[in-house]
N, C-alpha and C positions, 0 to 999 in steps of 0.2 A: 720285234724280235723277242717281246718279253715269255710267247709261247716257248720259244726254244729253251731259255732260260728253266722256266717250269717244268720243259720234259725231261731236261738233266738230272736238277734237282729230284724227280721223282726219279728217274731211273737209277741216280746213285743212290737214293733210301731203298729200293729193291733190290740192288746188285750188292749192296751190306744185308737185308736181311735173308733174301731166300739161301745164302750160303751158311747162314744161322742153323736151318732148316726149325723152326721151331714148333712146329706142329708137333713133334717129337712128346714132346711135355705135357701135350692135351690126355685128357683120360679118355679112358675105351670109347667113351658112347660118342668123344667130340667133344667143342667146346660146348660149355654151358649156353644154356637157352640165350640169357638175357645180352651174352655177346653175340647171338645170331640179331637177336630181337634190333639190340641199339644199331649195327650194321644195315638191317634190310627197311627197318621203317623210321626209327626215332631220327638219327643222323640225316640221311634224305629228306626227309621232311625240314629239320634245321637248315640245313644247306638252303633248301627250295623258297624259305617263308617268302623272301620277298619278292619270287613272282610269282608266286599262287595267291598272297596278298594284291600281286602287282600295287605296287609300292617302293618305289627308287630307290627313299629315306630308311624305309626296313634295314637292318641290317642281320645277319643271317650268324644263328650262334654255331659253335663249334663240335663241340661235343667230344671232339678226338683225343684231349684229357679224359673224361672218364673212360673210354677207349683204351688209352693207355694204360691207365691202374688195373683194369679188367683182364686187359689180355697179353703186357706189355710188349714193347716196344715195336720188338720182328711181329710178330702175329697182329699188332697195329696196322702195321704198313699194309702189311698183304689185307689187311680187312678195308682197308681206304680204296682199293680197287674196287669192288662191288660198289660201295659208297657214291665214288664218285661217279660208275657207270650208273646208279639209282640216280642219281641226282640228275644228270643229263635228260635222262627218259621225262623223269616227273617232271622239269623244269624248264624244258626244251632248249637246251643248252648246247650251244654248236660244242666240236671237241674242246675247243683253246681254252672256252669260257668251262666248261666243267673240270677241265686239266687245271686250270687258276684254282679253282674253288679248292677241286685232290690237294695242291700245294698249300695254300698259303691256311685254308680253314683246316685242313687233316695234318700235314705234313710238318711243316713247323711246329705247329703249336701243341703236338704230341711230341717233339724232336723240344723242344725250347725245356716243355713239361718234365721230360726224363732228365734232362739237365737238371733244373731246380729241385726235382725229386731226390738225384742224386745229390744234392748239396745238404737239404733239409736231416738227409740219413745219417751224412757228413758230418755237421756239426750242430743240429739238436739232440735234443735228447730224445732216445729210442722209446717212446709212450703212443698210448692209443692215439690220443687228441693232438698230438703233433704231425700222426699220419693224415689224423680225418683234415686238420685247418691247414697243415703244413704243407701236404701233399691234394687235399679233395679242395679246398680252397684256394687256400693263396697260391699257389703255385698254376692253378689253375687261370688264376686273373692277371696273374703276370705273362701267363704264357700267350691269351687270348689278346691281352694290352698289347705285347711288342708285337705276337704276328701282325696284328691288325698295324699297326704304327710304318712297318714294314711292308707291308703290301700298298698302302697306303702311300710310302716314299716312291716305290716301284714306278707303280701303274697309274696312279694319281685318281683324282675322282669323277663327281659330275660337273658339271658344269654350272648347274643350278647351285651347289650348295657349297660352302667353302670348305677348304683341308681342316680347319678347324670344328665346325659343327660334324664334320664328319667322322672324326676324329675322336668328338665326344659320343657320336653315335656308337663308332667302334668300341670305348672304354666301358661305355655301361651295359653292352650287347657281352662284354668280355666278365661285367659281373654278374649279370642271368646267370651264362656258363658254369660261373663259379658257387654259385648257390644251388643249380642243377648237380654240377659233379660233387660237392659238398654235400649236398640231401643224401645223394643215392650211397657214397662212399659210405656216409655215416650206416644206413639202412644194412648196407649189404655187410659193413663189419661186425655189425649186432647180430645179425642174422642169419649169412650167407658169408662167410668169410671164402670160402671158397670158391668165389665168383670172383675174386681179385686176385690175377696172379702178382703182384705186385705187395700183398701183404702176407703178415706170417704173424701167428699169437706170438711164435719164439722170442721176433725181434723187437717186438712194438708193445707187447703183455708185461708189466711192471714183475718182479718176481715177487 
C-alpha cells in the first residue's frame, strides 16, 4: 500500500500548488533555460544513475533542492511531473517505482528544503553567503539526510545490504547533492541571479 500512500502525497503537493497558479510570475519568453535544462536531462539522469549504472549500492541524488531555489516551490512541483515521467522512460521504471522516486527524491526534499529555507530567512542574518551555505548547502543536506532516512523507514531496503550501510549511502549521496546545489547556487548568484526565483540582491546584498 505504500504506492497509494505516495499518490496522496503527490496529489496533495499538486492540489496546493496548481491553485497557486504560479506560472503567472514567469517572464514573457517562459522560464529560463537552465530550469527547462535541470527538469528534462540533469534530474532524470540523477534519478536514473543506478540503473543505467545497474548497480543496487548506487544511490540516486536529488537535485529538487536546486529545483526549488531556481523556480520555487509551486513551479517545483509542477516541474517534478516531467521529471519523474523522464525518469520512468530512461530507467524503465514500472508507474509505483517512478511515483516513489516523484515523492520521496522530488517531493519531500524540495517540501523539507522550503521549510529550512524558510527558517535560515527567519532567523539568520539576511547576507549573500548565508543564502549560498544556509539555503545552497546546508539546507540542502539536511533536506536529502531526512528524505532519504524517511523513505528509508517507509519502504525499507535490500536485502543484501543493512539499514545502516544504506543509510550511510543515503547521507553521503545527500552531500554530492549539496555541494551540486551549493556550486551552481553560488555560480548562478555571481552571475545569473536571476535564474533563482528564490533570491533578491534587496534581501540578501549587505547595504
Amino acid at each position: 500500500m505504500h504506492w497509494l500512500l505516495n499518490l496522496l502525497l503527490a496529489l496533495a503537493a499538486l492540489g496546493i500548488a496548481l491553485p497557486l497558479r504560479p506560472w503567472r510570475g514567469l517572464p514573457p519568453g517562459g522560464p529560463p533555460w537552465p530550469w527547462l535544462a535541470w527538469c528534462v536531462a540533469g534530474m532524470p539522469l540523477l534519478w536514473s544513475a543506478d540503473r543505467l549504472a545497474q548497480s543496487a549500492v548506487l544511490q540516486p541524488l536529488s537535485g529538487a533542492c536546486l529545483l526549488l531555489l531556481m523556480a520555487g516551490w509551486p513551479l517545483a512541483v509542477l516541474g517534478l511531473v516531467p521529471v519523474t515521467l523522464l525518469t520512468a522512460w530512461l530507467a524503465d521504471l514500472s508507474w509505483a517505482e517512478a511515483l516513489q522516486r516523484g515523492v520521496w527524491l522530488g517531493l519531500l526534499p524540495a517540501t523539507l528544503a522550503l521549510g529550512l529555507g524558510a527558517g535560515v530567512r527567519r532567523w539568520l542574518p539576511q547576507h549573500l553567503m548565508v543564502y549560498i551555505l544556509g539555503r545552497g548547502f546546508f539546507a540542502t543536506l539536511l533536506a536529502g539526510t531526512l528524505s532519504g532516512a524517511a523513505a528509508l523507514a517507509l519502504h525499507g531496503g535490500m536485502a543484501s545490504l543493512s539499514e545502516a550501510d544504506l543509510m550511510l549511502g543515503r547521507w553521503l549521496s545527500a552531500w554530492g547533492d549539496a555541494f551540486i546545489t551549493g556550486m551552481f547556487t553560488a555560480i548562478f548568484v555571481a552571475f545569473r541571479p536571476q535564474w533563482l526565483a528564490t533570491y533578491s540582491d534587496r534581501l540578501y546584498l549587505p547595504r
